[in-house]
Backbone as CSV, one residue per row, in Angstrom:
resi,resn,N_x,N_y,N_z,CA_x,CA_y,CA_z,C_x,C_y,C_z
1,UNK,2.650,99.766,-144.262,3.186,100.649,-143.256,3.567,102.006,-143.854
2,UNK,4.512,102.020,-145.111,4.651,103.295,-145.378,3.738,104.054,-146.229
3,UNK,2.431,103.069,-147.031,1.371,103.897,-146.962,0.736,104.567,-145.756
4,UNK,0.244,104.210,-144.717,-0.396,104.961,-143.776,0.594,105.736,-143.355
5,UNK,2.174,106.027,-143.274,3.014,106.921,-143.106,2.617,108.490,-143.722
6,UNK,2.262,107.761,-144.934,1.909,108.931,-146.792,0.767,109.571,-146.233
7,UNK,-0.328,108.564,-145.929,-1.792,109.217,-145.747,-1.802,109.735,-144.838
8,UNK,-0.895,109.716,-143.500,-0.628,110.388,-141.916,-0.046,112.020,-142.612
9,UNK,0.934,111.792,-143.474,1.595,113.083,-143.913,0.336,114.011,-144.592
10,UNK,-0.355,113.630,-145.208,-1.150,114.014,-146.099,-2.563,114.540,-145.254
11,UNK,-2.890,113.709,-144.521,-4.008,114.268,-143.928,-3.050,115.455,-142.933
12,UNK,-1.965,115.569,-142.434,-1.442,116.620,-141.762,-1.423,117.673,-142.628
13,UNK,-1.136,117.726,-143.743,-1.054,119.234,-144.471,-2.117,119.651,-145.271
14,UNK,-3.201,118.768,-145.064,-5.063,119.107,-145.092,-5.076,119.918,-144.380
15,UNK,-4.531,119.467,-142.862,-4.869,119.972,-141.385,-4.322,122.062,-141.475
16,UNK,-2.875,121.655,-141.852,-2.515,122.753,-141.569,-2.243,123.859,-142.562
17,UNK,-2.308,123.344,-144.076,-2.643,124.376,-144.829,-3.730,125.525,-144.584
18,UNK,-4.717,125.051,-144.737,-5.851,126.206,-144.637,-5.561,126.934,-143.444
19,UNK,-5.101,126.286,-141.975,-4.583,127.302,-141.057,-3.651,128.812,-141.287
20,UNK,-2.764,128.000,-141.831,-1.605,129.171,-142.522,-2.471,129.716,-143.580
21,UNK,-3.041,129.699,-144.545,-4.046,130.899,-145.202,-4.860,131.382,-144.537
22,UNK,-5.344,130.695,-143.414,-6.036,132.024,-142.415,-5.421,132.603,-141.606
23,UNK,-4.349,132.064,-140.960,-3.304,133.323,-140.345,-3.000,134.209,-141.275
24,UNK,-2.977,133.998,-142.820,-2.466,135.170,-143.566,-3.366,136.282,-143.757
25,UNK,-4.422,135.550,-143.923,-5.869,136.148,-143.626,-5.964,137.590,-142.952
26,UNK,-6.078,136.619,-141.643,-6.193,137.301,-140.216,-5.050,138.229,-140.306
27,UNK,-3.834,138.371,-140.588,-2.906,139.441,-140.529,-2.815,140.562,-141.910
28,UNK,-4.203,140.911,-141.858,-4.502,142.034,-143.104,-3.948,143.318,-142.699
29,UNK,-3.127,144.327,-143.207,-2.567,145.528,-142.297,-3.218,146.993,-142.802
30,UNK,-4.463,146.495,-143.798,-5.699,147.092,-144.444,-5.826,148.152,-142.918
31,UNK,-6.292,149.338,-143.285,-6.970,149.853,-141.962,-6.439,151.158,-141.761
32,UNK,-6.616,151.934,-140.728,-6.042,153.113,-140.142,-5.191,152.942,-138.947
33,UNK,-3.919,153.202,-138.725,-3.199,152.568,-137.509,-2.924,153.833,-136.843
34,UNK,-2.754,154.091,-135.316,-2.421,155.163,-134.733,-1.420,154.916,-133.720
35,UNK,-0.593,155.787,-133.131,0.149,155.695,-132.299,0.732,157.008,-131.933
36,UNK,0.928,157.245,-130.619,2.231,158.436,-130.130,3.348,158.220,-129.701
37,UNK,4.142,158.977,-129.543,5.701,159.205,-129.503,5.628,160.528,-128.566
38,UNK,6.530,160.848,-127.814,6.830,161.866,-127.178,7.973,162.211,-127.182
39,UNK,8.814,162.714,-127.477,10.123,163.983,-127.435,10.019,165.133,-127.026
40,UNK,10.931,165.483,-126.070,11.084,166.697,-124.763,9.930,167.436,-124.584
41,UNK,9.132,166.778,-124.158,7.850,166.790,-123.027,7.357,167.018,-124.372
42,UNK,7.112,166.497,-125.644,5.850,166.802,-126.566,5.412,165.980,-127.102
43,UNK,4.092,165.573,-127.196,3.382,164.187,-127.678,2.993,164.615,-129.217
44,UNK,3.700,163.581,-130.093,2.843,163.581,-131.430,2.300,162.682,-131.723
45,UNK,1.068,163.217,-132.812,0.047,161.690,-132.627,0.324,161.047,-134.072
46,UNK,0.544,160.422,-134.483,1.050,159.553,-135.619,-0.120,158.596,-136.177
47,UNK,-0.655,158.718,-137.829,-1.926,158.597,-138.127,-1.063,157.478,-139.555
48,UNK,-1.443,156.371,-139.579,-0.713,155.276,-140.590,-1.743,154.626,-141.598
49,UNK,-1.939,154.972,-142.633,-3.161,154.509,-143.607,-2.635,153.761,-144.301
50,UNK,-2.890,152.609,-144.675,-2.291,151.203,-145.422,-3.641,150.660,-146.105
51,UNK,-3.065,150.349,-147.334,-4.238,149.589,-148.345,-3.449,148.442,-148.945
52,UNK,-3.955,146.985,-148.599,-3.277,145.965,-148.945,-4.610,145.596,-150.048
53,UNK,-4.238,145.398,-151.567,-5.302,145.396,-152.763,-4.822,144.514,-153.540
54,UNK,-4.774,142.935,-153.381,-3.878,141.623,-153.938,-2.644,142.162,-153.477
55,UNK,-1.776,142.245,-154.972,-0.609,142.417,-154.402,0.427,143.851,-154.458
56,UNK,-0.884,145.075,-154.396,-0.347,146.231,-154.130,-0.696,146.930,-152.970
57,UNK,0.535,147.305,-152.121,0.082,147.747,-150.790,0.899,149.127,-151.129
58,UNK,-0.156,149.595,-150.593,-0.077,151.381,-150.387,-0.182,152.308,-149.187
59,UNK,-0.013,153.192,-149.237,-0.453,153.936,-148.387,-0.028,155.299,-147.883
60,UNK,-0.570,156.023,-146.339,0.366,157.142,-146.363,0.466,157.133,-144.630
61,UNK,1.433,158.566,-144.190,1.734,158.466,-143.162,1.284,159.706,-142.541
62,UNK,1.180,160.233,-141.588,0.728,161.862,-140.937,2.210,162.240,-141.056
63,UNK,2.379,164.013,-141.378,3.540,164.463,-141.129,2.932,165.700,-140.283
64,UNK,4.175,166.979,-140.171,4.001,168.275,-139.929,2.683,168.647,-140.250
65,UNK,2.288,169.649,-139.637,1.222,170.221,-140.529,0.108,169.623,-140.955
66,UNK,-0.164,168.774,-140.007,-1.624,167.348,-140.939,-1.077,167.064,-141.887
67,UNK,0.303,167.104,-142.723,0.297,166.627,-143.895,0.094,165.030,-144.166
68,UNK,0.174,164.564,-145.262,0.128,163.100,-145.287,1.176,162.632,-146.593
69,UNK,2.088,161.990,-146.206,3.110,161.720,-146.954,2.756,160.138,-147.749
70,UNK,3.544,159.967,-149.084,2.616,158.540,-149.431,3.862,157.709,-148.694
71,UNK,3.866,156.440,-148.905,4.908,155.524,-148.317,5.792,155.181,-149.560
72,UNK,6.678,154.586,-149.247,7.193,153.834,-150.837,8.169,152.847,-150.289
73,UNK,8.052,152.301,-151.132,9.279,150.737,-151.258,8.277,149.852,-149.618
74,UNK,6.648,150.469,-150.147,6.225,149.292,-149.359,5.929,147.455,-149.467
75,UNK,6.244,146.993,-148.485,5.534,145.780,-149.046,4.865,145.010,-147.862
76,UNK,4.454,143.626,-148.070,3.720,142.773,-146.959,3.874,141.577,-147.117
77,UNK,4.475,140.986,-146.396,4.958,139.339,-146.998,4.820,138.599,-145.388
78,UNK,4.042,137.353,-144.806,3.786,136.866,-143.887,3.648,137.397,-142.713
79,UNK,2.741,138.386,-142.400,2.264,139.037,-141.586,3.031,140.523,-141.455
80,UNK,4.196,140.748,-142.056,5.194,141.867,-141.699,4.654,142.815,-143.135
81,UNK,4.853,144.400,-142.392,4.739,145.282,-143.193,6.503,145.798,-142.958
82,UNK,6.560,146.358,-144.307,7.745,147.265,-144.387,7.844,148.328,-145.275
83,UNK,8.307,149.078,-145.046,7.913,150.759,-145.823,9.247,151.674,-145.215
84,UNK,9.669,153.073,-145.978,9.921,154.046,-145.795,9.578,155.282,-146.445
85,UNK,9.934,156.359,-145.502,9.274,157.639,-145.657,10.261,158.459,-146.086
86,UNK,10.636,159.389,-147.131,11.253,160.583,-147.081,10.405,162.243,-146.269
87,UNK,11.577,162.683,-145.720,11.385,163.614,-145.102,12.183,164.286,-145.679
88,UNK,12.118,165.749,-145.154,13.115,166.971,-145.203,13.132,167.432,-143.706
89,UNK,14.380,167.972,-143.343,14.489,168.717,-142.172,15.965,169.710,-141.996
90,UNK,15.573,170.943,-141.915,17.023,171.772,-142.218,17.339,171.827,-143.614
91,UNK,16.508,171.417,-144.353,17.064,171.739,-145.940,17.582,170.505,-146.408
92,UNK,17.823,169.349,-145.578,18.419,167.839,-145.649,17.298,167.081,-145.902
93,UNK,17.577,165.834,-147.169,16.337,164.810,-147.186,16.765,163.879,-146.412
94,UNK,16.122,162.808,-145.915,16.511,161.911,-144.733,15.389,160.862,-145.104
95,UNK,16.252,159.282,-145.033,14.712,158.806,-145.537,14.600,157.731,-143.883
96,UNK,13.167,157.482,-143.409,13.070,156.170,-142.238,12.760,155.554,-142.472
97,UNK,12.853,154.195,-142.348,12.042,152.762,-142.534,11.621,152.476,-141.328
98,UNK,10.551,151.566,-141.780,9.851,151.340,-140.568,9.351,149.402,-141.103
99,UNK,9.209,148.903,-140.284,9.051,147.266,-140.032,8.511,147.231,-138.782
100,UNK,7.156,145.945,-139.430,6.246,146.018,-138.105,5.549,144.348,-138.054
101,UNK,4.800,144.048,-137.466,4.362,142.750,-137.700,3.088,142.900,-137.536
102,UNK,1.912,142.780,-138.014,0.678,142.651,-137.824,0.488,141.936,-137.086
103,UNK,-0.374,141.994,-135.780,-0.797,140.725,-134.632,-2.089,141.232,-134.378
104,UNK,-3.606,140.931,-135.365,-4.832,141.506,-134.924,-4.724,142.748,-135.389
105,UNK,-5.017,143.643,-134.176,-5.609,145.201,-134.365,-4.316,145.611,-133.867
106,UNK,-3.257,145.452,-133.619,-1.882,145.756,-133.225,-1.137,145.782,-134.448
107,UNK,-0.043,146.848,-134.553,1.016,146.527,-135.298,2.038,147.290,-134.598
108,UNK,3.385,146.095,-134.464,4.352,146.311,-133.051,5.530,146.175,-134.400
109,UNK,6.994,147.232,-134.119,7.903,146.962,-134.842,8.665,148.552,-134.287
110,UNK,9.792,148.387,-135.530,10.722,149.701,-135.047,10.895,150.162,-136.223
111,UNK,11.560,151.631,-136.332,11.768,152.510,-136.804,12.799,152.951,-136.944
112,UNK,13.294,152.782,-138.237,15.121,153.133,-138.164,15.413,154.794,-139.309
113,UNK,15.988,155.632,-138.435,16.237,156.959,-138.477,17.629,157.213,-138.553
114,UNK,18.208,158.208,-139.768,19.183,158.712,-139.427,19.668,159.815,-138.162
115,UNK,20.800,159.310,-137.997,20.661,160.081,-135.713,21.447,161.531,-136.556
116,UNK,21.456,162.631,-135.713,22.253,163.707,-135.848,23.727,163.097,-136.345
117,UNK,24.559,162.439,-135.605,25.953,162.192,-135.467,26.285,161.267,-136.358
118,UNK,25.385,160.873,-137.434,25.476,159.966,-138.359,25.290,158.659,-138.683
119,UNK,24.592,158.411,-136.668,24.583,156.726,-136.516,23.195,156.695,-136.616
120,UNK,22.552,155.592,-137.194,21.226,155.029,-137.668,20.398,154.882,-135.932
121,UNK,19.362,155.339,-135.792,18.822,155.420,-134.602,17.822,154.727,-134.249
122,UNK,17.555,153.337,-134.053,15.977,152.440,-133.951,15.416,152.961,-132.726
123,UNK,13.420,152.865,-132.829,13.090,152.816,-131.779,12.027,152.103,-132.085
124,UNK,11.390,151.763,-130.750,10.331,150.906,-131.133,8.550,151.498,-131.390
125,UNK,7.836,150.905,-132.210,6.593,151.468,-131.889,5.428,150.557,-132.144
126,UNK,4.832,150.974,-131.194,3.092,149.757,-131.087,1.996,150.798,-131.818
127,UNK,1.667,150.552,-132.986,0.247,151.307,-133.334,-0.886,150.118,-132.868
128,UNK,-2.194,151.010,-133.165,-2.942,150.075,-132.803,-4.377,150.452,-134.122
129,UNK,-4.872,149.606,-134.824,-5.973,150.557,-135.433,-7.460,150.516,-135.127
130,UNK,-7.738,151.539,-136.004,-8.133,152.360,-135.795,-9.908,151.757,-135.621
131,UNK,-10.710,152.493,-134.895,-12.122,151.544,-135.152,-13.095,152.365,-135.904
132,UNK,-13.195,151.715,-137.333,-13.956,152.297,-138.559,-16.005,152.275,-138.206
């Protein structure tokens, strides 16, 4: 009896291992991601380049000016990306993080900003990427 218990357990994590390495798979955040935002009636278009290479993930972000900023203190651990950006604005550095979850060609998460008044400001954002 508590052999076929063993071999019931055992053939279950045959079953569902390789699943979970292909969900990890499938949630590669490799790619070009895009998305907009709008503030007082103005749309910006937001351009997200990520290179997941074993276990160094890189990448950069669109700023002002077409610029492209790199990311840092990125990483990728079970489908979630996480990263922040330094900026300048007014002569002030300001840094945002951003956390997202890979789902497919989607990546859905929020964005945490220092607010004017000193309080940390989340919002949410859906990129989607890009078709190479």
């Amino acid at each position: 009896m508590q052999r076929s218990a063993i071999w019931l357990a055992l053939a279950g994590l045959i079953l569902v291992a390789p699943a979970a390495v292909m969900a990890e798979e499938k949630a590669n955040p490799t790619g070009t991601w895009k998305w907009s935002t709008t503030f007082n009636d103005q749309t910006r278009e937001t351009t997200l380049k990520l290179k997941l290479d074993g276990d160094k993930f890189t990448g950069t972000i669109s700023g002002r000016n077409n610029s492209e900023n790199a990311i840092e203190e990125a990483s990728f651990k079970d489908g979630e990306v996480a990263f922040s950006i330094s900026r300048e604005r007014d002569g002030q550095k300001f840094t945002m993080k951003y956390k997202a979850k890979v789902e497919g060609d989607t990546l859905k998460g929020k964005i945490e900003s220092p607010g004017r008044d000193g309080q940390t400001r989340t919002r949410d954002f859906e990129a989607k990427r890009a078709k190479e």
